[in-house]
Structures are given as structure tokens and as C-alpha cells.
N, C-alpha and C positions, 0 to 999 in steps of 0.2 A: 944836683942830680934831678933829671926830671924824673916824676912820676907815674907811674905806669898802674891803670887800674886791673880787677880783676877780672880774669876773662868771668864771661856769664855762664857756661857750659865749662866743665870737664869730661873727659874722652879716655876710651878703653880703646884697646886694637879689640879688632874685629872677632878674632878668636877667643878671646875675651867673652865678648857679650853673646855670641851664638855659641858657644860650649862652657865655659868657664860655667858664668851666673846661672845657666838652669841648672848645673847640675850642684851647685853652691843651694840653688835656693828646693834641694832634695833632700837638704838635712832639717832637722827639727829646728834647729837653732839659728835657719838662717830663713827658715821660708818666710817669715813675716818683714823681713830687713826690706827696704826700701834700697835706692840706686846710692842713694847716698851715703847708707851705713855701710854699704855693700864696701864701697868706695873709701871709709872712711878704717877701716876695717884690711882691705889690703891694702892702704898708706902706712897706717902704722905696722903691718907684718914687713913691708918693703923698707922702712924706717927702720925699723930695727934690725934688720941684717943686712943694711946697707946694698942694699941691691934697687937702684934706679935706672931704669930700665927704659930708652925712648921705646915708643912704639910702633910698629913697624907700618903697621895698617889700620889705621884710623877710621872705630865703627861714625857714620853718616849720622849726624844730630846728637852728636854727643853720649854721655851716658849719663849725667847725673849735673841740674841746676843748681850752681853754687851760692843762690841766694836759701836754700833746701840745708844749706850745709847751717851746722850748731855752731854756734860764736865759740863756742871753744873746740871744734875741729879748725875753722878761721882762725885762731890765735894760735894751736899747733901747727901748724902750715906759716905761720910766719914766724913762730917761733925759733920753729928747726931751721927756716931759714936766712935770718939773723944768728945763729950757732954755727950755722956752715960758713957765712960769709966773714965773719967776725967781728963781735962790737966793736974793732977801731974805727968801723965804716958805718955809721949810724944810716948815713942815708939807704944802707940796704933796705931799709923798713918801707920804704917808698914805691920800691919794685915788686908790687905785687903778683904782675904775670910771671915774676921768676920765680918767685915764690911757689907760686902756684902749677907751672911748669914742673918745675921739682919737685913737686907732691903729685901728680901725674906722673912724671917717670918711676915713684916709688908703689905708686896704685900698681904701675901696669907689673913692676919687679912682685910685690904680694902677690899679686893674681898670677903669677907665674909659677910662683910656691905652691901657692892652692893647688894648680893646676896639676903638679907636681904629684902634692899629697893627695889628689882625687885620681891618680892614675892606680894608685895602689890600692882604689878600692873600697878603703874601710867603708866600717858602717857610720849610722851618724853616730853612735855611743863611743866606738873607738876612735872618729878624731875626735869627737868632744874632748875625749880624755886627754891626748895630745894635744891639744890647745892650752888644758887645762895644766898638765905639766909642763909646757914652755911658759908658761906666765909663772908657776910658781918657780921657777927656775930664776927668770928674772925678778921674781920680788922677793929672795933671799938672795941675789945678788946686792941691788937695791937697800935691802936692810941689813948687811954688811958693809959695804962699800958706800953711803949715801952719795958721794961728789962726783959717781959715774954716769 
């Protein structure tokens, strides 16, 4: 299999970056996030309920330089993408832009969520708190069930 490197940019739809993120960066907890965390942050909300999402309309210059990204946001992106394709096919590891593809459809699917739960308003203290019970939700999943 050839090789396929990783693109330089990752991209949000447009609705996305002029409504989503300002109103994302209105809460306490998100106003110092950078594009990347922003980005790293509705991948794994999109990861985890499996909702990968192409995007419809692609904001102009991207949203977030994947050189920016943390070696282990880079290692969860091809992680879960070597778990999707399956280790009989080692050379998945090699297809970086699918990889990375499919953590873009999963960005744009979280930011969709978000977008979702900022229709409803809350304050920043009440998502907080819903943020805060869906994660302990899955880390007593997690520490019952470890092989899930």
C-alpha cells in the first residue's frame, strides 16, 4: 500500500467556525482553548457516539494546523483508525489522510452535538456539569467492563 501523508490543515463547515466556536469559546471552560483543542475535543465527543459526519461546507483556510495537534491527539487519530479498519490490514497505518479524514468527519459530527447542546442554552456551569456526568458515565462504564 502506498503511503499517504497527513494533510497540513483540518477543516470545520462553515457553520461551524461562524456560529458553533464563538459561542463554544462563551463558556469559561473553553474560552482559552486554542483551534486545536477546540477540534480535539469535538473528535472525541464525535468518537464516541459515533457520529462522523462529512461536511457540507468547507470553512476557507481551514481551522486548525495539524502540526499544532499533541502527539497523542496524532496517535488517537490513528489509533481509532487502525480499530475501524482492522489489524488484519496492518498497512492501514500508512493512510494517514484517511485517518485523518475520519477524525474530521468525527470533529464536524461533535461540533454538531455541541451545536445541539448550545441550542438549549444552558449556562456555562450547567453544561459544565453535563460534560461532567457523561464522562463519569463512561468511566464507570470503563471500570466495569475494562475490554470495551
Amino acid at each position: 500500500m502506498e503511503s499517504s501523508k497527513m494533510p497540513a490543515v483540518m477543516g470545520v463547515d462553515e457553520q461551524v467556525f461562524s456560529d458553533v466556536v464563538p459561542r463554544m469559546k462563551e463558556f469559561d471552560f473553553f474560552k482559552n482553548a486554542n483551534n486545536s483543542e477546540l477540534l480535539l475535543y469535538a473528535f472525541a465527543l464525535g468518537a464516541a457516539h459515533g457520529m462522523e459526519v462529512p461536511i457540507a461546507h468547507m470553512h476557507s483556510g481551514g481551522f486548525a494546523r495539524t502540526e499544532s495537534f499533541s502527539g497523542k491527539f496524532t496517535s488517537v487519530i490513528n489509533a481509532r483508525h487502525v480499530a475501524l479498519a482492522g489489524e488484519a490490514n496492518p498497512d492501514v497505518v500508512c493512510n494517514q489522510a484517511e485517518a485523518f479524514g475520519e477524525a474530521e468527519r468525527c470533529a464536524n459530527g461533535g461540533f454538531q452535538m455541541i451545536a445541539g447542546d448550545l441550542e438549549r442554552n444552558p449556562t456555562s456551569e450547567t453544561y459544565a456539569n453535563q460534560l461532567l456526568a457523561e464522562l463519569d458515565k463512561k468511566y464507570d462504564l470503563l471500570k466495569r467492563n475494562p475490554t470495551q
